[in-house]
Each structure stands twice: as structure tokens, then as C-alpha cells.
C-alpha positions in Angstrom: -60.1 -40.8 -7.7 -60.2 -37.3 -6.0 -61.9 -35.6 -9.0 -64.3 -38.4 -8.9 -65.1 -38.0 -5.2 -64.9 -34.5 -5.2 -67.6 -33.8 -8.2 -70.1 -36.7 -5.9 -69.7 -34.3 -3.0 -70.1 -31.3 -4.9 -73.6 -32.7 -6.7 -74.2 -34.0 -3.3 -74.2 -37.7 -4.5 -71.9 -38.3 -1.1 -71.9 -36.7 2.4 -68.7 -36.1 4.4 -69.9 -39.2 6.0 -69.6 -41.1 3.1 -65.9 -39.6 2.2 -64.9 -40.3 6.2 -66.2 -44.3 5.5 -63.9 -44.2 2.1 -60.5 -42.8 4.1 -61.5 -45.9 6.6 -61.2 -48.0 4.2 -58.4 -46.8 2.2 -60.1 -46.2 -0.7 -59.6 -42.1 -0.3 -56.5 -40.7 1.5 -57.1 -38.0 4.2 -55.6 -35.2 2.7 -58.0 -35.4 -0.1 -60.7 -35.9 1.8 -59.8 -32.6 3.7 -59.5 -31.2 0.2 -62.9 -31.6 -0.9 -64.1 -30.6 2.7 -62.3 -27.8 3.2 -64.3 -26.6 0.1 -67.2 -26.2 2.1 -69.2 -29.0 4.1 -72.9 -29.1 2.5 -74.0 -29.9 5.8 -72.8 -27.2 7.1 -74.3 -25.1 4.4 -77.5 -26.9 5.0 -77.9 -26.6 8.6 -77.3 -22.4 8.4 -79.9 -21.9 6.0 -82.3 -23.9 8.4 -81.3 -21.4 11.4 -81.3 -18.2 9.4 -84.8 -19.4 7.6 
């Protein structure tokens, strides 16, 4: 299920939110969710490029 979650995230399908619900509910373990975070929040991203704009 990791690849799965971790290509949603990445094409922004998901948020962080939504991977934080899935570890709640034991459908994603927390390790992997810090995997596919520590990869680089798109929030994160997101909210730089509205400071720096």
C-alpha cells in the first residue's frame, strides 16, 4: 500500500492530512507515512512559494 499512497501524495491526490487520518485508522503504518513525508510536504512547498511570490 505504500507505493500506492506515496504516488496519491506525490500527484497530490492526498494531503499529509489525509495520510495522518490513514495511520489513525490503521490502514497506513507510521513509518511509511514518515516515508512519503519526509520526501517533501507539498504544503510546505506550497506555502514558500506564496511567501517568496
Amino acid at each position: 500500500m505504500f507505493e500506492i499512497y506515496k504516488m496519491e501524495y506525490d500527484f497530490e491526490f492526498i494531503t499529509a492530512a489525509d495520510l495522518k487520518l490513514y495511520v489513525g485508522m490503521g490502514i497506513l503504518s507510521q513509518p511509511d507515512c514518515d516515508k512519503i513525508l519526509g520526501d517533501g510536504s507539498h504544503e510546505e512547498s506550497n506555502e514558500k512559494a506564496e511567501v517568496q511570490a
